[in-house]
PDB file of N, CA, C and O in Angstrom:
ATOM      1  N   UNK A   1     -58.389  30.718  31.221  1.00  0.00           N
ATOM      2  CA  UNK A   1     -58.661  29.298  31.374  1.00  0.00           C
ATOM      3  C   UNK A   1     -57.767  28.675  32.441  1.00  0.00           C
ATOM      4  O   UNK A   1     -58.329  27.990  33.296  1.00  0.00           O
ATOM      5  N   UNK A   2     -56.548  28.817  32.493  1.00  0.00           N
ATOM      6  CA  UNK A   2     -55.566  28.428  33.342  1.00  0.00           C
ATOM      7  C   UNK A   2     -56.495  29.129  34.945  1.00  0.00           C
ATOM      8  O   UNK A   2     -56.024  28.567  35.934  1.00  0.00           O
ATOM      9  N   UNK A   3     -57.166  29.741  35.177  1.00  0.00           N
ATOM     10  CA  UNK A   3     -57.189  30.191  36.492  1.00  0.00           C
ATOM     11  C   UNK A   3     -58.426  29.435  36.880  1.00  0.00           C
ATOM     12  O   UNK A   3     -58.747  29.156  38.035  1.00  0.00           O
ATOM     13  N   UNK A   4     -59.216  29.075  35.567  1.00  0.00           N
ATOM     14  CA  UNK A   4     -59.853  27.944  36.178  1.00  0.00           C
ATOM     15  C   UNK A   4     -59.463  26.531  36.465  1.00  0.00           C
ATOM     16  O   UNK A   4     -59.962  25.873  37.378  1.00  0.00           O
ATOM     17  N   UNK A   5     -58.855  26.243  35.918  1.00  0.00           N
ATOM     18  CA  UNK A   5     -58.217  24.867  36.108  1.00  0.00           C
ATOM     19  C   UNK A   5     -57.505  24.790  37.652  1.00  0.00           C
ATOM     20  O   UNK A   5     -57.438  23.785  38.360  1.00  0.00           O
ATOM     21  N   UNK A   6     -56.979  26.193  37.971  1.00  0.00           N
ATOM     22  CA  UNK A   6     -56.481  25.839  39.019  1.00  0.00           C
ATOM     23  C   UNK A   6     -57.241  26.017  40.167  1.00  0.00           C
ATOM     24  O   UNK A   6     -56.873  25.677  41.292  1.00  0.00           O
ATOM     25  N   UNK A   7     -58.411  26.603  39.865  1.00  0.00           N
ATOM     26  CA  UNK A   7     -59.682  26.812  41.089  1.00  0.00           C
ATOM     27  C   UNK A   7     -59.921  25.261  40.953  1.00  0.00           C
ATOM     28  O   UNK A   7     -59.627  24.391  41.773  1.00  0.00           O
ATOM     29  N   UNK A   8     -60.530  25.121  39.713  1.00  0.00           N
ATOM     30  CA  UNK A   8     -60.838  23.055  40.118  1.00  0.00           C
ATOM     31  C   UNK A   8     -59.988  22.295  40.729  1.00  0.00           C
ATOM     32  O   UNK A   8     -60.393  21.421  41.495  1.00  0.00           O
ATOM     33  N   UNK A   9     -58.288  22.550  40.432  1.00  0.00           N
ATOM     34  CA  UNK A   9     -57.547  21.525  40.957  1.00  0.00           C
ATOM     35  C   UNK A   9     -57.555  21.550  42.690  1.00  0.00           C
ATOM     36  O   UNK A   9     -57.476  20.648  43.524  1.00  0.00           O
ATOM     37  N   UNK A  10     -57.730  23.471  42.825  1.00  0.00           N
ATOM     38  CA  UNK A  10     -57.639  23.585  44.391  1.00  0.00           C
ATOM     39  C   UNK A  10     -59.205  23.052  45.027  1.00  0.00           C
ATOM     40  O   UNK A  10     -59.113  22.456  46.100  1.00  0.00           O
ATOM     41  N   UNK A  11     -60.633  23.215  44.455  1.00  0.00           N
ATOM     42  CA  UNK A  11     -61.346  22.343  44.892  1.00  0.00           C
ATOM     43  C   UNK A  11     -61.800  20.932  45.265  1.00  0.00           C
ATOM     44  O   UNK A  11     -62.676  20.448  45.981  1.00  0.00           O
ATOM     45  N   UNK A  12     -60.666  20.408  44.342  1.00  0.00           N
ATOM     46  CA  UNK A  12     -60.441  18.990  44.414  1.00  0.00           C
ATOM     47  C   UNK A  12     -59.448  18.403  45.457  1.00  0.00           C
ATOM     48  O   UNK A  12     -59.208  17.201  45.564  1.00  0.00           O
ATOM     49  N   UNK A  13     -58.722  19.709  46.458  1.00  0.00           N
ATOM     50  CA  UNK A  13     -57.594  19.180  47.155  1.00  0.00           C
ATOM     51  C   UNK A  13     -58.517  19.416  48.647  1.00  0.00           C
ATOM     52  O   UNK A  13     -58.108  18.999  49.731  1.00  0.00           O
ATOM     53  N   UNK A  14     -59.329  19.880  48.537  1.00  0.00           N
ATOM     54  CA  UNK A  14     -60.393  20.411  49.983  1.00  0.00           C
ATOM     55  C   UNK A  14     -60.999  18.874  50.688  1.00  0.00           C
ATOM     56  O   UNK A  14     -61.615  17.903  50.248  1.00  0.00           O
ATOM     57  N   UNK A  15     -60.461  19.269  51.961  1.00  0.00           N
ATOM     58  CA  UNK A  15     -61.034  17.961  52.479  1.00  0.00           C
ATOM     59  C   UNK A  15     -62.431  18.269  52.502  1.00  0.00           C
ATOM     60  O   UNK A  15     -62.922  19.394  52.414  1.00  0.00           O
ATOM     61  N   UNK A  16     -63.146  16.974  52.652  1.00  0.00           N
ATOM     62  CA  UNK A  16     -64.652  16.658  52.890  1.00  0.00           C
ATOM     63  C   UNK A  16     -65.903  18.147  54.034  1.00  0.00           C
ATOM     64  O   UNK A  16     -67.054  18.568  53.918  1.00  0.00           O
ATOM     65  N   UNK A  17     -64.869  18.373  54.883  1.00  0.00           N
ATOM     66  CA  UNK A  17     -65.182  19.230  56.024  1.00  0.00           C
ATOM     67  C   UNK A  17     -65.135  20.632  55.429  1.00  0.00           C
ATOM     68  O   UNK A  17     -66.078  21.411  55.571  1.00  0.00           O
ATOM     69  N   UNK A  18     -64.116  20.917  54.815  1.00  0.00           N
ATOM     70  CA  UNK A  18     -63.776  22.297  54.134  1.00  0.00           C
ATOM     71  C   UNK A  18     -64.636  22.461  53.021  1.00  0.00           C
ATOM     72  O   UNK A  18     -65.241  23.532  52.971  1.00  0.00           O
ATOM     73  N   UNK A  19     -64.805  21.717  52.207  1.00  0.00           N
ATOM     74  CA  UNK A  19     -65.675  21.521  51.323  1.00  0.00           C
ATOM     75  C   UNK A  19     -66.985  22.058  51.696  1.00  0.00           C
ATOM     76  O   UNK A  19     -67.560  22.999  51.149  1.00  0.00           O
ATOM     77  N   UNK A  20     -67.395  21.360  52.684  1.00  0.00           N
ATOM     78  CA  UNK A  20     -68.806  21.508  53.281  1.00  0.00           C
ATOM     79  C   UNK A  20     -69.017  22.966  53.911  1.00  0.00           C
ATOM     80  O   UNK A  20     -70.012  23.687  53.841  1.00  0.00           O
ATOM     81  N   UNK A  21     -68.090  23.134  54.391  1.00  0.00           N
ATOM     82  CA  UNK A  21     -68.073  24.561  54.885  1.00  0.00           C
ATOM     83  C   UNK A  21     -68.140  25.840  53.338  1.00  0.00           C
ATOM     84  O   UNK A  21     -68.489  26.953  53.733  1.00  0.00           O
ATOM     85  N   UNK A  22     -67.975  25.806  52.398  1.00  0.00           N
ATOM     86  CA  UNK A  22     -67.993  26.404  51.394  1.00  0.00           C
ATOM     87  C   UNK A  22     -69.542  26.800  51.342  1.00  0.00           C
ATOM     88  O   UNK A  22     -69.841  27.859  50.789  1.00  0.00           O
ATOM     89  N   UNK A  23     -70.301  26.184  51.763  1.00  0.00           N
ATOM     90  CA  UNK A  23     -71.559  26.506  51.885  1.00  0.00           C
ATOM     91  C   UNK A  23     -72.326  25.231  50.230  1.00  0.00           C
ATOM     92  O   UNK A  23     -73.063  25.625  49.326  1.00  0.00           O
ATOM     93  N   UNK A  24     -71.905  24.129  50.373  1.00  0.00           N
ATOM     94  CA  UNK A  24     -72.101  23.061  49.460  1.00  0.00           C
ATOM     95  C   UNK A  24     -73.162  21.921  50.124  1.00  0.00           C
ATOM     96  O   UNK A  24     -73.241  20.738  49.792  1.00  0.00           O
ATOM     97  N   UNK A  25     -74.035  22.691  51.261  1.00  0.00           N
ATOM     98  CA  UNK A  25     -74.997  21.924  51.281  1.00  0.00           C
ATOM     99  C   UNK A  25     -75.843  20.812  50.752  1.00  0.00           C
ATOM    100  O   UNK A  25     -76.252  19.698  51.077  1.00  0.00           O
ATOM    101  N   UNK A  26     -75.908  21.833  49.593  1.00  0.00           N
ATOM    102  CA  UNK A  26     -77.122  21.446  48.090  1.00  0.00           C
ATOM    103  C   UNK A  26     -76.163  20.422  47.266  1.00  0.00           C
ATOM    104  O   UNK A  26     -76.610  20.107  46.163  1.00  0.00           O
ATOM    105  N   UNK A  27     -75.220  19.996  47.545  1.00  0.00           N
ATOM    106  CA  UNK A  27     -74.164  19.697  45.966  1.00  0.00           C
ATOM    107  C   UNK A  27     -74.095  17.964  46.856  1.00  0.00           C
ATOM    108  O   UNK A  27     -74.057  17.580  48.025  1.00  0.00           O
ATOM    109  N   UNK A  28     -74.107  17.371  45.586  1.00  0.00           N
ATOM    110  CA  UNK A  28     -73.072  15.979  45.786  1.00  0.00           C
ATOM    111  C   UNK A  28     -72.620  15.592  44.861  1.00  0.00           C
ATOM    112  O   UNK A  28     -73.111  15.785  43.749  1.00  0.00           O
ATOM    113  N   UNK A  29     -70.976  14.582  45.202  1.00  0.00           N
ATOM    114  CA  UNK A  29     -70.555  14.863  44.046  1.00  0.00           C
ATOM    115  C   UNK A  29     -70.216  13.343  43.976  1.00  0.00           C
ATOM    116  O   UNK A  29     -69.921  12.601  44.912  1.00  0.00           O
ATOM    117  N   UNK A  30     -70.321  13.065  42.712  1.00  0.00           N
ATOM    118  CA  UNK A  30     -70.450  11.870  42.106  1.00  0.00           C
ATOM    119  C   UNK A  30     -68.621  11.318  41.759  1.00  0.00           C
ATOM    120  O   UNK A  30     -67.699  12.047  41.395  1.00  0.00           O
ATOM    121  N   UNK A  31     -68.593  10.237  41.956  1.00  0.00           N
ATOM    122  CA  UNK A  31     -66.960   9.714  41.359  1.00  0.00           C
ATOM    123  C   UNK A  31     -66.870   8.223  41.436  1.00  0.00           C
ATOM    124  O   UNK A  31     -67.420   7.542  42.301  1.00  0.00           O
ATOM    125  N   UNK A  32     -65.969   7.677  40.240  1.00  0.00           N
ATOM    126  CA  UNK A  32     -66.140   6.569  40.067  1.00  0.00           C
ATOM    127  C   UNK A  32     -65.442   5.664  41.692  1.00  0.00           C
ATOM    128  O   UNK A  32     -64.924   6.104  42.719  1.00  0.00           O
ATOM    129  N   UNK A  33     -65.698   4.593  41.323  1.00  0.00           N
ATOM    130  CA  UNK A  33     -64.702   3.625  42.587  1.00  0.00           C
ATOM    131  C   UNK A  33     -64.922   2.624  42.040  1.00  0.00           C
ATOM    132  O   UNK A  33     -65.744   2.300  41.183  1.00  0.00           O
ATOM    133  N   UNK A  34     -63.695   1.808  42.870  1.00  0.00           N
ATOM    134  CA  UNK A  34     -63.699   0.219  42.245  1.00  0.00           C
ATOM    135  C   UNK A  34     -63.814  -0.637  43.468  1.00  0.00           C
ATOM    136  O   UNK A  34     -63.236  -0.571  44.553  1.00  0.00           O
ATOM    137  N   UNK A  35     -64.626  -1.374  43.047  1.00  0.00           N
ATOM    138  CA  UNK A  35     -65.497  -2.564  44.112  1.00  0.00           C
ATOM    139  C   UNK A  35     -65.334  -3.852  43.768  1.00  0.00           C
ATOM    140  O   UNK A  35     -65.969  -4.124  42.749  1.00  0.00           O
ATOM    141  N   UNK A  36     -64.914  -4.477  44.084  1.00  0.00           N
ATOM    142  CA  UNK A  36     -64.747  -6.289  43.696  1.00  0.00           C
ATOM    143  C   UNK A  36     -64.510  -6.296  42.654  1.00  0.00           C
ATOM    144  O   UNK A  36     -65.170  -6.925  41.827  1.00  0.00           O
ATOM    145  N   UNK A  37     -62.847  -5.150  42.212  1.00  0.00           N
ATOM    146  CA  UNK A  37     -62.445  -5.534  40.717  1.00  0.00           C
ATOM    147  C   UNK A  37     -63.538  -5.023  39.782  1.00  0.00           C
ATOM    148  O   UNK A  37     -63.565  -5.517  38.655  1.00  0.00           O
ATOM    149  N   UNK A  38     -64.590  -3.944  40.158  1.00  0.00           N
ATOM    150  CA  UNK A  38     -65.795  -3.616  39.205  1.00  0.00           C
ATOM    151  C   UNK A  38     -66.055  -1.944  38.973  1.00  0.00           C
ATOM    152  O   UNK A  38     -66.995  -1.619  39.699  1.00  0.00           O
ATOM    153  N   UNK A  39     -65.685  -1.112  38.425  1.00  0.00           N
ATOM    154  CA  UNK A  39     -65.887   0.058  38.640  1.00  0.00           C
ATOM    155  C   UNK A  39     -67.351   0.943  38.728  1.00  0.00           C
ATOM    156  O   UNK A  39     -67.948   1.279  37.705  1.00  0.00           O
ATOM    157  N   UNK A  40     -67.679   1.163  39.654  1.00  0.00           N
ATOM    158  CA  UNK A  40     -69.168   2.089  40.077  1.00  0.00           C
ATOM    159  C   UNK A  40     -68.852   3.240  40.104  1.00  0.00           C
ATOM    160  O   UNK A  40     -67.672   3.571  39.992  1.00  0.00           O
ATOM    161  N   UNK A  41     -69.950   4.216  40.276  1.00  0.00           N
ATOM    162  CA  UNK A  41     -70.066   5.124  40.271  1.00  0.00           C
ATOM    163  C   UNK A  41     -70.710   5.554  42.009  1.00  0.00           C
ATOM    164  O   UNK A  41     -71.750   5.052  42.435  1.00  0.00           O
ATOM    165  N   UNK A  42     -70.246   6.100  42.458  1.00  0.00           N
ATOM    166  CA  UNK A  42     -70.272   6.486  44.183  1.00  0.00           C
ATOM    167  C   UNK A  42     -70.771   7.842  43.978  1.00  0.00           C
ATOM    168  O   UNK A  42     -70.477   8.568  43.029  1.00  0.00           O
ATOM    169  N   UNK A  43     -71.795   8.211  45.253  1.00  0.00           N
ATOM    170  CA  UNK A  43     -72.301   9.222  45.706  1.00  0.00           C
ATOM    171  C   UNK A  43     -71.798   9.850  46.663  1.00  0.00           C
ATOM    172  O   UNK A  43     -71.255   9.088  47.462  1.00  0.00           O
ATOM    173  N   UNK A  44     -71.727  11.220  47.008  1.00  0.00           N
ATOM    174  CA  UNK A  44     -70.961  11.557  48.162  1.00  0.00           C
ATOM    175  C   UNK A  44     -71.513  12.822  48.348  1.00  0.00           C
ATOM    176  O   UNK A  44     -71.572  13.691  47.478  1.00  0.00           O
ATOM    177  N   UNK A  45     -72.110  12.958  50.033  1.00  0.00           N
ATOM    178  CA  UNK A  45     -72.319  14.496  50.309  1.00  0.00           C
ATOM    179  C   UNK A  45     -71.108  15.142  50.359  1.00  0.00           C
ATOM    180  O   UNK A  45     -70.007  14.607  50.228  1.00  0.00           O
ATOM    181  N   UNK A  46     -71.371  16.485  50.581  1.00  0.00           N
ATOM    182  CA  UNK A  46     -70.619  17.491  50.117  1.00  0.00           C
ATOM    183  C   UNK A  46     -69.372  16.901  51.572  1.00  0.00           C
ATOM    184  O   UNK A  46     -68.167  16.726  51.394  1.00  0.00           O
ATOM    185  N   UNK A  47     -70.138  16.693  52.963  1.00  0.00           N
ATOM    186  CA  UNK A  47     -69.431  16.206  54.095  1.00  0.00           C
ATOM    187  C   UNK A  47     -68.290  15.330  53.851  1.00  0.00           C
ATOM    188  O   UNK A  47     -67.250  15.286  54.508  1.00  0.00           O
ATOM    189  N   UNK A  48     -68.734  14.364  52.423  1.00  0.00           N
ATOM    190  CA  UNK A  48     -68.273  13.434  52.599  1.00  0.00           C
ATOM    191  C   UNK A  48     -68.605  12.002  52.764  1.00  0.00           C
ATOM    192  O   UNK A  48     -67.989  10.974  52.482  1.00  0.00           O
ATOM    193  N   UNK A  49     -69.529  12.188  53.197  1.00  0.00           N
ATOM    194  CA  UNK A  49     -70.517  10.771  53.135  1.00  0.00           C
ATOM    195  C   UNK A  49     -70.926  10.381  51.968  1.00  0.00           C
ATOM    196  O   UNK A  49     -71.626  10.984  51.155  1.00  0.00           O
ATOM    197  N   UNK A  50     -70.159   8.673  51.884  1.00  0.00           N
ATOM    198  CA  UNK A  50     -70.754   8.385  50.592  1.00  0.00           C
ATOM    199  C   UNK A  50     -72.243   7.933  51.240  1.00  0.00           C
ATOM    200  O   UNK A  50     -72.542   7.651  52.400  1.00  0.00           O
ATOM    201  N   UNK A  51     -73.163   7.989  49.846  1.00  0.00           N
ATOM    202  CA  UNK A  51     -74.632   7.569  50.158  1.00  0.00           C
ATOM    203  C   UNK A  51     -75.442   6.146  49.240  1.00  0.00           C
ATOM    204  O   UNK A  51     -76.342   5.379  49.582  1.00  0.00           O
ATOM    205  N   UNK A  52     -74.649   6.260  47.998  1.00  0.00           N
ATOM    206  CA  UNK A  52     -74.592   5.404  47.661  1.00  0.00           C
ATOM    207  C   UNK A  52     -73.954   4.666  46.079  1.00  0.00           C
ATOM    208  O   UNK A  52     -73.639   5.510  45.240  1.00  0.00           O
ATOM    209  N   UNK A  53     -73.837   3.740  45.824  1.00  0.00           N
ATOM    210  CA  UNK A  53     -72.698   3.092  44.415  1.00  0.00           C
ATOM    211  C   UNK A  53     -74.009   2.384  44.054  1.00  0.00           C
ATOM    212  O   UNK A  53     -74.707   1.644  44.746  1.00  0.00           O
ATOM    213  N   UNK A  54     -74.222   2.967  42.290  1.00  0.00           N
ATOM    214  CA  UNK A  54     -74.607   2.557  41.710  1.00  0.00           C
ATOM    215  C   UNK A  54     -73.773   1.705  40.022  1.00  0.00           C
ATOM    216  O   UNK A  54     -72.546   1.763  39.942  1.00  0.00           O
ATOM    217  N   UNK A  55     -74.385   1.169  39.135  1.00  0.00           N
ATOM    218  CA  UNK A  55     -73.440   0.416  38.312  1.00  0.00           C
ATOM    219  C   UNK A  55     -73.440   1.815  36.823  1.00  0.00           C
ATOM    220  O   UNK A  55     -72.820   1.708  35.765  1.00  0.00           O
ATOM    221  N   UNK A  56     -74.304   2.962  37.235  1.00  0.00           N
ATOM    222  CA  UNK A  56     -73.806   3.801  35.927  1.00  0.00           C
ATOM    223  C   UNK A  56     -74.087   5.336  36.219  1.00  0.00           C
ATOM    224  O   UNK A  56     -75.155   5.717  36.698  1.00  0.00           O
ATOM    225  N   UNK A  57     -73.154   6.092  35.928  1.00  0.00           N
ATOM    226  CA  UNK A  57     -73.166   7.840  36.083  1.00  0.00           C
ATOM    227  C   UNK A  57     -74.637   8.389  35.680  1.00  0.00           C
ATOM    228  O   UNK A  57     -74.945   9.404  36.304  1.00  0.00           O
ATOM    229  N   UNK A  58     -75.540   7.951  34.822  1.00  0.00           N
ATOM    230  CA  UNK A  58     -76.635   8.718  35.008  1.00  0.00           C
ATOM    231  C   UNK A  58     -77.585   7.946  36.078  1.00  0.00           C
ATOM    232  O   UNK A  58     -78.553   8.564  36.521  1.00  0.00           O
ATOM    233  N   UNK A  59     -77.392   6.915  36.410  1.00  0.00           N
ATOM    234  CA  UNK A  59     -78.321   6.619  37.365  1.00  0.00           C
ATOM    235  C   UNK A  59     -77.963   7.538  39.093  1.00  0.00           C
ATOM    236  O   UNK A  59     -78.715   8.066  39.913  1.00  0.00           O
ATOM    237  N   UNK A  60     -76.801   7.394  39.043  1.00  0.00           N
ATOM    238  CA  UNK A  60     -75.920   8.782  40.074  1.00  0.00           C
ATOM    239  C   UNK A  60     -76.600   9.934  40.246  1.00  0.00           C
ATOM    240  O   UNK A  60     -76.990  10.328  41.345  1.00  0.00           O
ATOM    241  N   UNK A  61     -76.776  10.530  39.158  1.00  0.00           N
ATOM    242  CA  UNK A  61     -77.110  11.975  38.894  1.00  0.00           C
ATOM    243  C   UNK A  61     -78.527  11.785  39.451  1.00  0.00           C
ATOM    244  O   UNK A  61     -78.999  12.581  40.262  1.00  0.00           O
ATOM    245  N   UNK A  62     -79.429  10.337  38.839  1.00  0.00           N
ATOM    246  CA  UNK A  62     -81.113  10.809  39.184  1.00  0.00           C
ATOM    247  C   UNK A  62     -80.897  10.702  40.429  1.00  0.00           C
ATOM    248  O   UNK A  62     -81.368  11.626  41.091  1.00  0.00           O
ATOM    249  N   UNK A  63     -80.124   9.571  41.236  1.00  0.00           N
ATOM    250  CA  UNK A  63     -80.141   9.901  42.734  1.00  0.00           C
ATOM    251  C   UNK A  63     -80.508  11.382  43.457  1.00  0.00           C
ATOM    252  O   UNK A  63     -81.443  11.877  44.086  1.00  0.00           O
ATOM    253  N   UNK A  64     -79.191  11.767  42.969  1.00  0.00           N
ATOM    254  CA  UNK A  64     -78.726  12.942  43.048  1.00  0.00           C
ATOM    255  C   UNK A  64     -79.726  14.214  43.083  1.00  0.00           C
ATOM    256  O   UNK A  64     -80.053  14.858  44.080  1.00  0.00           O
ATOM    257  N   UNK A  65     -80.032  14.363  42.060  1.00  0.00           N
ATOM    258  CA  UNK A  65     -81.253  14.950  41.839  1.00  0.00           C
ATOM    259  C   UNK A  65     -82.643  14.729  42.210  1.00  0.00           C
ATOM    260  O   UNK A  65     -83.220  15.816  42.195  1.00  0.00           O
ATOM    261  N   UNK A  66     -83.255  13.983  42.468  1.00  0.00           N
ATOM    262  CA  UNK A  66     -84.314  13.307  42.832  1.00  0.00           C
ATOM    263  C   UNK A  66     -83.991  13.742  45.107  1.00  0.00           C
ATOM    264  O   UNK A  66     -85.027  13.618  45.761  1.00  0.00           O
ATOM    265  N   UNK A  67     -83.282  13.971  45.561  1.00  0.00           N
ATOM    266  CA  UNK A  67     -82.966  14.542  46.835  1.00  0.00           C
ATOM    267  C   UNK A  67     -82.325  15.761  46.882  1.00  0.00           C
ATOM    268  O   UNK A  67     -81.508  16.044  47.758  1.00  0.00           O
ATOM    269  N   UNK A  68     -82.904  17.061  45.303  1.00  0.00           N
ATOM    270  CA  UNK A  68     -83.023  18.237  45.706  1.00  0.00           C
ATOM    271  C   UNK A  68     -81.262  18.627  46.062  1.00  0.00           C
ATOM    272  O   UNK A  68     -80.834  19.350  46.962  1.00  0.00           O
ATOM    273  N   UNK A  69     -80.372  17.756  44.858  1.00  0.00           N
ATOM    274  CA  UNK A  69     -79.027  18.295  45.221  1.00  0.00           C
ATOM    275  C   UNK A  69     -78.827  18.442  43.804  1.00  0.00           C
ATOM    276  O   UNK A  69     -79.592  17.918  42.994  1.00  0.00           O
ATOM    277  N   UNK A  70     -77.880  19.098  43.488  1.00  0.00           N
ATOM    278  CA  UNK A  70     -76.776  19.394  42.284  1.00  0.00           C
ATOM    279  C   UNK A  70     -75.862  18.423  42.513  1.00  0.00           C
ATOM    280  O   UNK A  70     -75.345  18.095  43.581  1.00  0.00           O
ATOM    281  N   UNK A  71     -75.628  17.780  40.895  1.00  0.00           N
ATOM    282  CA  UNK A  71     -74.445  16.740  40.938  1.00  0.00           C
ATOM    283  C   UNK A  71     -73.217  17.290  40.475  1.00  0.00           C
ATOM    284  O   UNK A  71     -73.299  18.122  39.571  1.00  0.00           O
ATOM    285  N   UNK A  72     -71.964  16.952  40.970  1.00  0.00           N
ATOM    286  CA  UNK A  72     -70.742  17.660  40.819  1.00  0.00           C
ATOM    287  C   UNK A  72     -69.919  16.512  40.485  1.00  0.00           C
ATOM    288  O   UNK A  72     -69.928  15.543  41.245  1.00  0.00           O
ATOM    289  N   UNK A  73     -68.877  16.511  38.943  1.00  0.00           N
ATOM    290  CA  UNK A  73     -68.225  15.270  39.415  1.00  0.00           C
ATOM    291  C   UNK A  73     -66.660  15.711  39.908  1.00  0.00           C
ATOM    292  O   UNK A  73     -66.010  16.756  39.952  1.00  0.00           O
ATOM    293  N   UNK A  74     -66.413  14.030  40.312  1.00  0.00           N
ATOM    294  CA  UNK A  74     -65.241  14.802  40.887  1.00  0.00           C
ATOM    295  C   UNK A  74     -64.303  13.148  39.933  1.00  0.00           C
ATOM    296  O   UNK A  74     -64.712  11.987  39.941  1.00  0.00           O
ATOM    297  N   UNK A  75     -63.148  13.648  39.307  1.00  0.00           N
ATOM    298  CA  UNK A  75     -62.352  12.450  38.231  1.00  0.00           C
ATOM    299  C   UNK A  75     -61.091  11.984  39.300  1.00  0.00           C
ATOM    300  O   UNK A  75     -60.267  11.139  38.951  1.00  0.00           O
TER     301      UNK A  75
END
């Protein structure tokens, strides 16, 4: 278990570019943000590009899904 935790922690330290290079085409990964004092839920290609903030995590995911990607979150 410990060797996964530390594969997640090291996937979570990958910039946007490195990431993408992993071959994470297909993936976007979902994470909260705070907007005018309001917390959303943000979309993000694997690049890095956010795409878009919605007001709840499953509406994220249908994004997500609905454009033929896997949702990944990232905390």
């Amino acid at each position: 278990m410990l060797k996964l935790a530390s594969a997640e922690q090291h996937l979570r330290e990958l910039s946007p570019s490195a990431f993408a290079a992993l071959g994470a085409e297909g993936v976007a990964y979902i994470k909260p943000v705070e907007v005018d004092g309001e917390w959303l839920c943000a979309v993000f290609l694997a690049d890095g590009r956010q795409v878009a903030v919605v007001s709840r995590r499953d509406l994220a995911e249908v994004i997500v899904r609905q454009n033929d990607l896997e949702p990944v979150s990232v905390h």
